[in-house]
TORSE-941496 format. One record per residue (C-alpha): residue in one letter; x, y, z; residue number from 1. Coordinates in steps of 0.001 Angstrom, whole numbers. Each point is the difference from the previous one (the first is absolute). Last residue first. Layout:
ATOM:A:X:Y:Z:NUM
...
END
This chain:
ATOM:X:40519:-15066:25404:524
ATOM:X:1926:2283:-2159:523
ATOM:X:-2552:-1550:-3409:522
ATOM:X:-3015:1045:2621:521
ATOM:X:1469:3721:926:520
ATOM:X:819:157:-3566:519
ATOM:X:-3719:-641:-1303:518
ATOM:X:-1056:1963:2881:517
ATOM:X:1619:3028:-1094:516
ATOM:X:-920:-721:-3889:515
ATOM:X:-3746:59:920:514
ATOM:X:789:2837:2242:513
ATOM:X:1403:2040:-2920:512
ATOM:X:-3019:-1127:-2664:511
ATOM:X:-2682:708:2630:510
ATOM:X:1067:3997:-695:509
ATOM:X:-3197:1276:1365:508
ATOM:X:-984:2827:-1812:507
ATOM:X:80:4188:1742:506
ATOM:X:1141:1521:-3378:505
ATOM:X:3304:298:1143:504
ATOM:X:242:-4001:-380:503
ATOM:X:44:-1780:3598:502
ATOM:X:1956:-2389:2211:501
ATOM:X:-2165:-682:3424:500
ATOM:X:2545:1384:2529:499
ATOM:X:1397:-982:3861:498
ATOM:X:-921:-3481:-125:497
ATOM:X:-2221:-2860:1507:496
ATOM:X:-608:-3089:-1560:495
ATOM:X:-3103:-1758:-86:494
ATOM:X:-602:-3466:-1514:493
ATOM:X:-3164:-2512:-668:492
ATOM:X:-2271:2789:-397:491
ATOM:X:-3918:-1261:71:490
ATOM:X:-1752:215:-3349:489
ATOM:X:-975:-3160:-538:488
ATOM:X:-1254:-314:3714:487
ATOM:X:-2776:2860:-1123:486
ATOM:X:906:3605:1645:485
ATOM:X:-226:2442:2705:484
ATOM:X:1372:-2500:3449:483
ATOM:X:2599:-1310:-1917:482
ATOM:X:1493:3532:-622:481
ATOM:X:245:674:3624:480
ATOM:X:1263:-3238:390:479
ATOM:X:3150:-60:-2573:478
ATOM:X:561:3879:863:477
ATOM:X:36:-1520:4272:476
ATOM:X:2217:-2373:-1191:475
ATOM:X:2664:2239:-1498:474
ATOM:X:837:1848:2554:473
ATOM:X:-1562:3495:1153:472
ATOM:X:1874:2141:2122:471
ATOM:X:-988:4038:-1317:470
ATOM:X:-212:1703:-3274:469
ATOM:X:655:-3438:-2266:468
ATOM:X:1217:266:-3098:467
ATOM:X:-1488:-3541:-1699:466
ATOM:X:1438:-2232:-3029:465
ATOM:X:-2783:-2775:-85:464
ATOM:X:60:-3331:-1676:463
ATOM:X:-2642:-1718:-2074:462
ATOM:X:414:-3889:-952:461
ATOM:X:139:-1399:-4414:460
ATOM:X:-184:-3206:-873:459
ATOM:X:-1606:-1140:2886:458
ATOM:X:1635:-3303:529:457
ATOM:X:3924:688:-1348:456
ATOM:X:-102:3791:1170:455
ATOM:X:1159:2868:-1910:454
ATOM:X:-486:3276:1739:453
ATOM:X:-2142:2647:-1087:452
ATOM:X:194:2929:1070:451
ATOM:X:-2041:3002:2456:450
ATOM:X:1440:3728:1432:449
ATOM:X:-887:2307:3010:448
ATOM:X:542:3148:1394:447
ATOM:X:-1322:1556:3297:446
ATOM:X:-562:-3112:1836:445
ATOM:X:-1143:775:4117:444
ATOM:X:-3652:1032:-451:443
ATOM:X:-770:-2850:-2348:442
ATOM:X:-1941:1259:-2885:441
ATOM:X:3202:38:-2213:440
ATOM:X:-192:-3894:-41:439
ATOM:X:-3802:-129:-1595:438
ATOM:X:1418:2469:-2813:437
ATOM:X:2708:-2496:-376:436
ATOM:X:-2062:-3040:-94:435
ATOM:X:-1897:1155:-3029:434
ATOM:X:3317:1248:-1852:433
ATOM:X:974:-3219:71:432
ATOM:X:-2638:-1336:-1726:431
ATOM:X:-247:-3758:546:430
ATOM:X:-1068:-2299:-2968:429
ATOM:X:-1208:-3599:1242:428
ATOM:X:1288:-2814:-2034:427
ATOM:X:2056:-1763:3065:426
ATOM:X:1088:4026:809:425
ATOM:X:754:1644:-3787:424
ATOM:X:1021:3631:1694:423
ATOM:X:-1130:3077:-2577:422
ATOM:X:2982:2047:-594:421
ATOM:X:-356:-318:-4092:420
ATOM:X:-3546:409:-57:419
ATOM:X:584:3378:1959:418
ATOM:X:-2326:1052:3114:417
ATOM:X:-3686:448:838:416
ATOM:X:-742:2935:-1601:415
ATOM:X:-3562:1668:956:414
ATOM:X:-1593:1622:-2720:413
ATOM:X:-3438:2475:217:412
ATOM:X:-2726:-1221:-2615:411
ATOM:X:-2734:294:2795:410
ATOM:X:-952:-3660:-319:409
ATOM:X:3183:-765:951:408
ATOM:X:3597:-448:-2054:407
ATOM:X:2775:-2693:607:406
ATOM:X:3620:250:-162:405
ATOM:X:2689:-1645:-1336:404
ATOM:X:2968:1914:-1454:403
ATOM:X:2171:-1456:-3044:402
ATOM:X:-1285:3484:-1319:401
ATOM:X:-948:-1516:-3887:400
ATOM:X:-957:2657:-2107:399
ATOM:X:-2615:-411:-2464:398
ATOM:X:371:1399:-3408:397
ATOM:X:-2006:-2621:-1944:396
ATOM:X:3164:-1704:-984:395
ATOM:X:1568:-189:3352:394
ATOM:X:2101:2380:2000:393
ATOM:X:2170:-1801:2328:392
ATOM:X:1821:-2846:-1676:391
ATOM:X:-399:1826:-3374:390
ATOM:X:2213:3000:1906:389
ATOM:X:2430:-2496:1469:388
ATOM:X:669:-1690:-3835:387
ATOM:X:-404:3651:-1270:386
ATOM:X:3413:1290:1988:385
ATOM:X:2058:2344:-1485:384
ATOM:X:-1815:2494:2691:383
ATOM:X:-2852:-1286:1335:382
ATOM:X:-3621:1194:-1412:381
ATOM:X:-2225:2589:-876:380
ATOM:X:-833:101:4156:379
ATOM:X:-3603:241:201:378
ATOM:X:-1688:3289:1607:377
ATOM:X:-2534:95:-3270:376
ATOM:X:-2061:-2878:1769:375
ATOM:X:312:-3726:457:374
ATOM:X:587:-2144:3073:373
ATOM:X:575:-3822:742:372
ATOM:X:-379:-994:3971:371
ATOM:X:515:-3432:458:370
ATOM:X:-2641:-1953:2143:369
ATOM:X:-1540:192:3439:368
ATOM:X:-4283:-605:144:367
ATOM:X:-2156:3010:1196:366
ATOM:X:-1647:751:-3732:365
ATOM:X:-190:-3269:-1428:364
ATOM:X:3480:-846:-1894:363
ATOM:X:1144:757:-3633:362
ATOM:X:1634:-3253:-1706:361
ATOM:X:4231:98:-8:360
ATOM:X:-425:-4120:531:359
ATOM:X:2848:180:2167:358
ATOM:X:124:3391:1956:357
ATOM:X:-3641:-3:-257:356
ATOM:X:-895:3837:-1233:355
ATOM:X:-653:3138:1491:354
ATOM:X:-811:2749:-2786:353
ATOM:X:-8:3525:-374:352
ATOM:X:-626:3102:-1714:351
ATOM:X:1311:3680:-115:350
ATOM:X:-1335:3147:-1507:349
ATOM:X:-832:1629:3512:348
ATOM:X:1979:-1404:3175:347
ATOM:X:-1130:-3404:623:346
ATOM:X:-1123:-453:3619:345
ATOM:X:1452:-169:3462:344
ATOM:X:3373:-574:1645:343
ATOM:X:-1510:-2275:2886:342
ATOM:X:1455:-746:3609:341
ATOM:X:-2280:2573:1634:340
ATOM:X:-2698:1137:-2310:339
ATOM:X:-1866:3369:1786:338
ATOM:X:3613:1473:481:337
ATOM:X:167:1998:-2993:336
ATOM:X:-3494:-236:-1740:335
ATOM:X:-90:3612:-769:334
ATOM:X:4099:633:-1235:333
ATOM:X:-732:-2515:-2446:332
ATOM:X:947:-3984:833:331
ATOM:X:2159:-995:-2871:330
ATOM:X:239:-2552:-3113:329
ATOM:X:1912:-74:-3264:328
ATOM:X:3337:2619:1202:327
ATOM:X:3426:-516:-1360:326
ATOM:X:547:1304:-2941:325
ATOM:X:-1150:-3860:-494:324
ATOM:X:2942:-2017:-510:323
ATOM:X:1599:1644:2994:322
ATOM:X:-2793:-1500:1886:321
ATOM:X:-2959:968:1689:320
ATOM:X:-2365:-290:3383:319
ATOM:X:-1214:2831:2087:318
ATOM:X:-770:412:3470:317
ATOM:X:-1970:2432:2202:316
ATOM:X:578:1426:3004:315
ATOM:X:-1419:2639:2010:314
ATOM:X:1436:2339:2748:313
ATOM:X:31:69:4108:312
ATOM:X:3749:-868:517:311
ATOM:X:-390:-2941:2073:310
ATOM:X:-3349:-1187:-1285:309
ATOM:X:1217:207:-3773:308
ATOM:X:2668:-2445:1064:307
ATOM:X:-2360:-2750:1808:306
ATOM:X:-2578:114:-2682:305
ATOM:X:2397:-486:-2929:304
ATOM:X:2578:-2421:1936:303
ATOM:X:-3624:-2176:1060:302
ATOM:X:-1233:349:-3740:301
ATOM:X:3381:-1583:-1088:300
ATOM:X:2243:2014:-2367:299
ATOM:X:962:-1939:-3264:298
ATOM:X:3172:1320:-2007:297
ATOM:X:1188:2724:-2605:296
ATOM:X:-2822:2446:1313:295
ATOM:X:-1340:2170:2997:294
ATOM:X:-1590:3068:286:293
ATOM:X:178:2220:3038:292
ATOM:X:-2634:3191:100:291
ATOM:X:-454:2238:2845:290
ATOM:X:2765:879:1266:289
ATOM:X:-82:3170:2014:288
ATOM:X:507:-1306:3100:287
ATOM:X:3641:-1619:159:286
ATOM:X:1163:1854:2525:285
ATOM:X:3165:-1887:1292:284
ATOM:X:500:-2188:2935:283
ATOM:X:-2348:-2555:-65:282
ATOM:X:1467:-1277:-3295:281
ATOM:X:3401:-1306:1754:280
ATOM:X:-1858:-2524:1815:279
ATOM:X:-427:-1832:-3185:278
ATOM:X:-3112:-2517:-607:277
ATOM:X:-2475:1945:-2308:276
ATOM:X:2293:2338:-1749:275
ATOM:X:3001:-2809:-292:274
ATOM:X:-2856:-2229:-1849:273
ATOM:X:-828:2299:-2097:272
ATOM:X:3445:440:-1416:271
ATOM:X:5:-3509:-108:270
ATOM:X:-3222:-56:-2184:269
ATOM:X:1155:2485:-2269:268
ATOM:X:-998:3677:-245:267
ATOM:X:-1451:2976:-2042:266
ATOM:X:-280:2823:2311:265
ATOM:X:-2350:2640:245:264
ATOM:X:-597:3233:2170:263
ATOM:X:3800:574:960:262
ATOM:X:-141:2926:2590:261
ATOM:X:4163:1074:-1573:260
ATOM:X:1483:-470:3931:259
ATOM:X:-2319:-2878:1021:258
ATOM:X:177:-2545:-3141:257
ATOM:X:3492:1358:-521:256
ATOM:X:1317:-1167:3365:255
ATOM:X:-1823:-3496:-238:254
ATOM:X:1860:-950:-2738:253
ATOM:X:3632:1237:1641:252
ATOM:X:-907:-2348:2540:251
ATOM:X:-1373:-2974:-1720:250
ATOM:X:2532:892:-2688:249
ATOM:X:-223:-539:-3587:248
ATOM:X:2805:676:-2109:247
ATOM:X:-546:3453:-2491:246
ATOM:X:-3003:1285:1560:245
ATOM:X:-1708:2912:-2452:244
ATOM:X:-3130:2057:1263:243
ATOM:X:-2182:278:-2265:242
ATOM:X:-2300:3487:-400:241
ATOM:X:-3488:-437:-2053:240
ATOM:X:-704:1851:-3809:239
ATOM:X:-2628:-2697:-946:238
ATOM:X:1706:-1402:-2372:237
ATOM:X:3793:327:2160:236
ATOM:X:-2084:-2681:2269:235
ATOM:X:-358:-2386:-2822:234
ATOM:X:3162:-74:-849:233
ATOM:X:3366:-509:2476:232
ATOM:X:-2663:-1454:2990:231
ATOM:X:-2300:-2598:-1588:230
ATOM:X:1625:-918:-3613:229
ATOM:X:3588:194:869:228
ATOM:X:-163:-1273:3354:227
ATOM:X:-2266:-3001:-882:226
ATOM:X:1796:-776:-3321:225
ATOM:X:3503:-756:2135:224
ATOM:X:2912:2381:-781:223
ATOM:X:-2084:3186:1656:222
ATOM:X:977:-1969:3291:221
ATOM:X:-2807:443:2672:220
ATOM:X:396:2106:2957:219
ATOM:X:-1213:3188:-2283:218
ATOM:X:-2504:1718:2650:217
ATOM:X:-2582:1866:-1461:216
ATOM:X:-1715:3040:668:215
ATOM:X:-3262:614:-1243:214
ATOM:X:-1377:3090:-1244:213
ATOM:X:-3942:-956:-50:212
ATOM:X:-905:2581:-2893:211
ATOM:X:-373:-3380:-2646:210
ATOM:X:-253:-3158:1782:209
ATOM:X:-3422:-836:-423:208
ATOM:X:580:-4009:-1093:207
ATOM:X:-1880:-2014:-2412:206
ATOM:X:2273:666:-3153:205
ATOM:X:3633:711:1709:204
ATOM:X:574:-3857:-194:203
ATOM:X:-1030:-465:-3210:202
ATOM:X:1370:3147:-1176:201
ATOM:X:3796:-742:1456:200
ATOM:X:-535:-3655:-1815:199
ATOM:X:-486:1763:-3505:198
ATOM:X:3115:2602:-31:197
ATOM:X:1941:-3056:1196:196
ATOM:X:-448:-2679:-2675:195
ATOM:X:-989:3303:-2177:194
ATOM:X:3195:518:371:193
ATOM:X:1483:-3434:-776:192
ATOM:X:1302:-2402:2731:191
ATOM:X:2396:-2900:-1015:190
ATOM:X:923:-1759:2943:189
ATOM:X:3487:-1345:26:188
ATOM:X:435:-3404:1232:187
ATOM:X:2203:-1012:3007:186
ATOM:X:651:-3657:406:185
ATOM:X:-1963:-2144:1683:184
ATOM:X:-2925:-317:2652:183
ATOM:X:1963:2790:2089:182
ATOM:X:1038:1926:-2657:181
ATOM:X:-1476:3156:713:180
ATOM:X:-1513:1182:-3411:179
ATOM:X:2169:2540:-1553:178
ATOM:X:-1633:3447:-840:177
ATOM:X:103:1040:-3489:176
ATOM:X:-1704:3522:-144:175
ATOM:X:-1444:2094:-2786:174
ATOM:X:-408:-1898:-2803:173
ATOM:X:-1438:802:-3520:172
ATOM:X:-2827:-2233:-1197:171
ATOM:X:-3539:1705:1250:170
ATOM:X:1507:3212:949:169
ATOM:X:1658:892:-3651:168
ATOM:X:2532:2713:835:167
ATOM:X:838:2702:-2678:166
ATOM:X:2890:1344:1353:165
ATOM:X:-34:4351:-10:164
ATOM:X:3405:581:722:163
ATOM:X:1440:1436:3850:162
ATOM:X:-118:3702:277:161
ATOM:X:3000:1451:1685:160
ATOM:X:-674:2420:2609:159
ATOM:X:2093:-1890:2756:158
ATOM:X:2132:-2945:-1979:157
ATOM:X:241:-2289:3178:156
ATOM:X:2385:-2639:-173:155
ATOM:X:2630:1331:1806:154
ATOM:X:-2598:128:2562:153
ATOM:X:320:-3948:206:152
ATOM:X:4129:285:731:151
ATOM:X:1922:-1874:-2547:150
ATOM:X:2000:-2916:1828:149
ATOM:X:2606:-1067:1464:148
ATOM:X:1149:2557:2397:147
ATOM:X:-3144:462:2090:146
ATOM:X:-2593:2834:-60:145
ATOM:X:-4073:-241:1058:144
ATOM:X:-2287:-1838:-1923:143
ATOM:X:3028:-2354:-2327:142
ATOM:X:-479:-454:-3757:141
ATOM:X:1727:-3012:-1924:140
ATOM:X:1017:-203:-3274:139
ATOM:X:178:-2515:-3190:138
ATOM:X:-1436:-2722:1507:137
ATOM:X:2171:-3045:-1839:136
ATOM:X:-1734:-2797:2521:135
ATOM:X:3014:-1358:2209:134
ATOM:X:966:4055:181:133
ATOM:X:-3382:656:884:132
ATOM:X:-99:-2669:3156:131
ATOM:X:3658:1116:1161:130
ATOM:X:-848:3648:114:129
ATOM:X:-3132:-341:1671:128
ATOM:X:1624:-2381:2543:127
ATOM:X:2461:2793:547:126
ATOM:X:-2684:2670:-216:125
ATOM:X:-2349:-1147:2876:124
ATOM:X:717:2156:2674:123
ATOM:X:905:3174:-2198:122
ATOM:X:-3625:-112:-1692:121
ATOM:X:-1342:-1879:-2948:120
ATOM:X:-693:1196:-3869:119
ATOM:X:-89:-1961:-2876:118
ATOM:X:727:442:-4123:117
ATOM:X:-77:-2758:-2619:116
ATOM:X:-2253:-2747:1416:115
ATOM:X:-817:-2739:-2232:114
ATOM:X:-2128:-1655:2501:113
ATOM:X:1217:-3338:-113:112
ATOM:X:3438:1279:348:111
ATOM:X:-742:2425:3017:110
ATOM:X:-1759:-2672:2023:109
ATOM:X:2107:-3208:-322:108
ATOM:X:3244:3309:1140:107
ATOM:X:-2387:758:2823:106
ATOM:X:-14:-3115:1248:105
ATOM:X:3478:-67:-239:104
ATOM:X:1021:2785:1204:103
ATOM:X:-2306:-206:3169:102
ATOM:X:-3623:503:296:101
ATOM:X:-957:2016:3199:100
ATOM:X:-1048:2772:-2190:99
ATOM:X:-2898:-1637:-1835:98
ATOM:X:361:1161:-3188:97
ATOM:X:-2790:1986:-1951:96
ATOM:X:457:107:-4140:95
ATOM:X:-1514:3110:-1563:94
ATOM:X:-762:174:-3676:93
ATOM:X:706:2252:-2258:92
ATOM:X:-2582:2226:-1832:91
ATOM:X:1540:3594:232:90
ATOM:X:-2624:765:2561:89
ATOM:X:128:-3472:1843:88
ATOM:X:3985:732:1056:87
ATOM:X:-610:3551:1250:86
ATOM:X:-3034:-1760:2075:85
ATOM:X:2329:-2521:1434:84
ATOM:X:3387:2522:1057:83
ATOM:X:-3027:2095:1212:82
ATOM:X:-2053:-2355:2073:81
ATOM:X:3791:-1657:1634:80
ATOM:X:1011:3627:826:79
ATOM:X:-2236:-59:3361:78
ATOM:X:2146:-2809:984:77
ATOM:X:-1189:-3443:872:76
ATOM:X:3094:-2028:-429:75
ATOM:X:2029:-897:-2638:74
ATOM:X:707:-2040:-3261:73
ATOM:X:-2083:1801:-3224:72
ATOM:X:1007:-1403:-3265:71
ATOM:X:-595:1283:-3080:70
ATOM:X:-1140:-1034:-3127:69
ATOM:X:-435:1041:-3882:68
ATOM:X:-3063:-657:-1836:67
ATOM:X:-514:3750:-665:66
ATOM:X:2961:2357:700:65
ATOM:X:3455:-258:1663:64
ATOM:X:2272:2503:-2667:63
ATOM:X:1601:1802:2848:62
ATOM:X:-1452:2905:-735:61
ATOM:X:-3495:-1663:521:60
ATOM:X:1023:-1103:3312:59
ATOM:X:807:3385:1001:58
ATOM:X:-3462:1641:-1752:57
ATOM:X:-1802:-2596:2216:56
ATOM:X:2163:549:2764:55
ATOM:X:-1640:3839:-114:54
ATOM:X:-3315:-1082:-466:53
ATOM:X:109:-1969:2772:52
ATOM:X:1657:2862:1789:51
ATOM:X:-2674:2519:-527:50
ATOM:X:-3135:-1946:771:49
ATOM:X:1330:-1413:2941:48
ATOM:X:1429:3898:770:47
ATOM:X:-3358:1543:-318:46
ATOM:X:-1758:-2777:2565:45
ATOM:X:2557:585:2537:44
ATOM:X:3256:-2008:872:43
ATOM:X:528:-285:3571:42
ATOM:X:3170:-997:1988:41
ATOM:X:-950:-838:3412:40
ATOM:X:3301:-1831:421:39
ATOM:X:-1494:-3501:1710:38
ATOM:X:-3248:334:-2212:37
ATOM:X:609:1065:-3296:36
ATOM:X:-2730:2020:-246:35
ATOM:X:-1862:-300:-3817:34
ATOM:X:-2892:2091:-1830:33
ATOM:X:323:2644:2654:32
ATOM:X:-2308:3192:-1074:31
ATOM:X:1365:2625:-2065:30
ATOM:X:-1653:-335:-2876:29
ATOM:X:-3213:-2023:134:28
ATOM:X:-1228:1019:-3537:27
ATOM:X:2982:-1400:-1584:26
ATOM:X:-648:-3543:1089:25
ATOM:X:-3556:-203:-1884:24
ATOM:X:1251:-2522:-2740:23
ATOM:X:3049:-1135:1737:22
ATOM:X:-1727:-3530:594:21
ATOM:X:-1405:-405:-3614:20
ATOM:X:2914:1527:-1542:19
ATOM:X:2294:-1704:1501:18
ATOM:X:-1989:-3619:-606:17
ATOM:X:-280:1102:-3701:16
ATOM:X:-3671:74:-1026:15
ATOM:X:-2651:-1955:-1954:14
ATOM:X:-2436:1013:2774:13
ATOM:X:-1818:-3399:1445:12
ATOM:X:-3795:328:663:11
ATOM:X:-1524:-1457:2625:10
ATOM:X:-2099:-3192:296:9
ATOM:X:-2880:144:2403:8
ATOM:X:1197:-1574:3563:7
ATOM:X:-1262:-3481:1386:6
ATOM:X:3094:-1501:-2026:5
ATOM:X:-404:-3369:-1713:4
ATOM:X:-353:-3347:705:3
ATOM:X:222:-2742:-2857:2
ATOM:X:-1088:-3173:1158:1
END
């Protein structure tokens, strides 16, 4: 069955993403586009507009035009939205690099991508330097000055006029994120403009959002869809103030949420989890939020109640991809924190199915199956890669999450967890993200993570990584989960540690505990 969005279809402009977002940024003027917030460095509406058109002109100069690409590998800085935009407006395309890559990551990165120029900071110019002289990038830009390097103002051609590139929205990419790697190797993620230009109006659509002056915290990497999408774009559409983080902080986080009177924040679940469980939030003002979303992994409805209690705000989830610009589903700013656990309906001009994960037949309404989505936010395809992109996108233009989740009678989705990380228990399928959620409502466990381990009778047995807030062994996890769930389900090992392993963008990294206890057991 074919389910489709409870929200009238919307019209797409056939525009450039830049000049979509920037459309209205010149009537704002002199109010803060972008705080960088350790330095308080601002950069005002006038000068966003300004200086993208200024490295637009640079990069022009330098012969970088329309196809060509160029890699971003740093932190949040305000400077990340105009190194991207001046990129978009001559028609290159932006690739975003996870800064915690090293050389050689980087290096798989760079020469997939085709990058000719990048740009980095003084802290991470030596790998930068390695990775684009493994991949023939033919110069590197620094924010800030360091011998090494061309300094990003340098740039800059102030009062130049960059060319006129006819940019066709439907075909012509913007941004080629990487996909995280932690099923397989990293894929670039070919996202057109009107990829981008289209998923910013469905999300925008339903919402009353103009006149409200948010101001947003940027805790979130701009590297990872989420960031880029949710906090470096659509708030510059409506003329809002972000505040930039360049390494997240609890701390330092916390700080800018008080000091700058943060109204909205677009989150992760551990992130979420700190706010509802850490002492250290009781002692900052954090009163004027009034708005967390959260993305990139499943938030239980007892996380989501228990943190918007704390801080007196709403919640409300989302669910996307990188292969989908990224958003397909989302709670709107009215329903926030009226679904617990759930990230809502279609957003407009997108469709869904949930099929059998073996027979790939639609399910009844209620009943768990893949999720396959299709809607103008779909990916074009992977980089040099149509064997992965025909594995994911089939021939009636269906994408294929590798998620399961179910939908109600409401049409609002509730993921259950990956078909790949589903346990196979004696035939029985265990989601591990299931018993995680029902771990993190112990009082004493502030983090949690679930594997598979082999065993010779079961097949498969699940095993808990927990951080622990207080003296809790192993056996009283092992009963306290017992107690909640069917006998199939039950935890046959617990381990306690100091850190569940994560990707920036808040995702279990299973794959680095699976290989932990697959040394730990070859040691022993």
């Amino acid at each position: 069955m074919v389910i489709r969005s409870p929200f009238p279809d919307i019209e797409i402009p056939d525009a450039s993403l830049t000049e979509f977002v920037l459309a209205r940024a010149r009537d704002w003027g002199e109010k803060p586009a972008f705080i960088d917030g350790p330095s308080g460095r601002t950069i005002v509406y006038r000068q966003l507009v300004e200086s993208v058109s200024a490295v637009a002109a640079g990069l022009a100069e330098r012969g970088f035009g329309k196809g060509d690409v160029f890699a971003h590998y740093a932190p949040n800085l305000p400077e990340y939205a105009i190194a991207f935009h001046g990129v978009a407006t001559v028609g290159g395309v932006n690739t975003t690099a996870n800064p915690l890559l090293t050389a050689d990551e980087h290096a798989g990165q760079l020469r997939d991508s085709g990058s000719r120029l990048l740009v980095t900071v003084p802290e991470l110019l030596g790998n930068a330097t390695t990775a684009a002289a493994r991949a023939g990038v033919e110069e590197i830009f620094v924010y800030g000055e360091t011998e090494g390097a061309t300094p990003f103002e340098a740039l800059l051609q102030p009062g130049a006029e960059p060319p006129e590139v006819a940019i066709d929205p439907a075909n012509d990419l913007v941004v080629l994120p990487y996909s995280s790697g932690t099923t397989g190797l990293p894929k670039g993620v070919m996202l057109t403009h009107r990829n981008l230009v289209a998923n910013i109006c469905q999300c925008i659509s339903p919402e009353r959002w103009e006149g409200r002056d948010d101001r947003v915290v940027a805790a979130l990497p701009f590297f990872h869809i989420y960031g880029l999408v949710w906090i470096m774009t659509i708030p510059v559409y409506f003329g809002n103030t972000v505040v930039t983080i360049p390494r997240f902080d609890l701390g330092d986080f916390l700080r800018v949420l008080q000091d700058h009177r943060i109204t909205r924040a677009a989150l992760v679940p551990p992130i979420i989890l700190a706010l509802a469980k850490h002492p250290l939030v009781d002692e900052f003002d954090l009163s004027s939020l009034e708005f967390i979303g959260s993305g990139a992994a499943p938030l239980s409805a007892e996380l989501e109640v228990a943190c918007a209690r704390r801080l007196g705000c709403r919640i409300q989830q989302g669910y996307g991809l990188t292969e989908t610009s990224p958003t397909t589903h989302r709670i709107t700013d009215d329903l926030a924190g009226q679904m617990p656990g759930e990230v809502g309906p279609l957003v407009a001009n997108t469709k869904c199915r949930i099929v059998d994960v073996a027979t790939g037949e639609d399910v009844p309404v209620g009943k768990t199956g893949e999720l396959l989505i299709r809607g103008p936010q779909v990916m074009k395809g992977y980089l040099n890669n149509p064997d992965a992109t025909a594995r994911t996108i089939d021939a009636d233009g269906w994408l294929h999450t590798g998620d399961i989740a179910l939908v109600d009678d409401n049409g609002s989705l509730r993921i259950v967890d990956r078909i790949k990380e589903l346990i196979k228990y004696k035939g029985y399928q265990i989601a591990p993200a299931e018993l995680e959620a029902l771990l993190l409502t112990h009082p004493a466990i502030t983090d949690a993570a679930v594997i598979p381990v082999p065993d010779e009778e079961a097949g498969e047995v699940p095993k808990a990584f927990v951080v622990t807030g207080g003296s809790l062994s192993p056996g009283d996890v092992t009963r306290f989960v017992a107690d909640h769930v069917a006998p199939y389900k039950k935890l046959r090992a617990v381990e306690i540690i100091d850190e569940i392993p994560k990707a920036p963008s808040g995702k279990i990294l299973r794959r680095v505990l699976i290989d932990r206890e697959r040394t730990a057991t070859t040691a022993g």
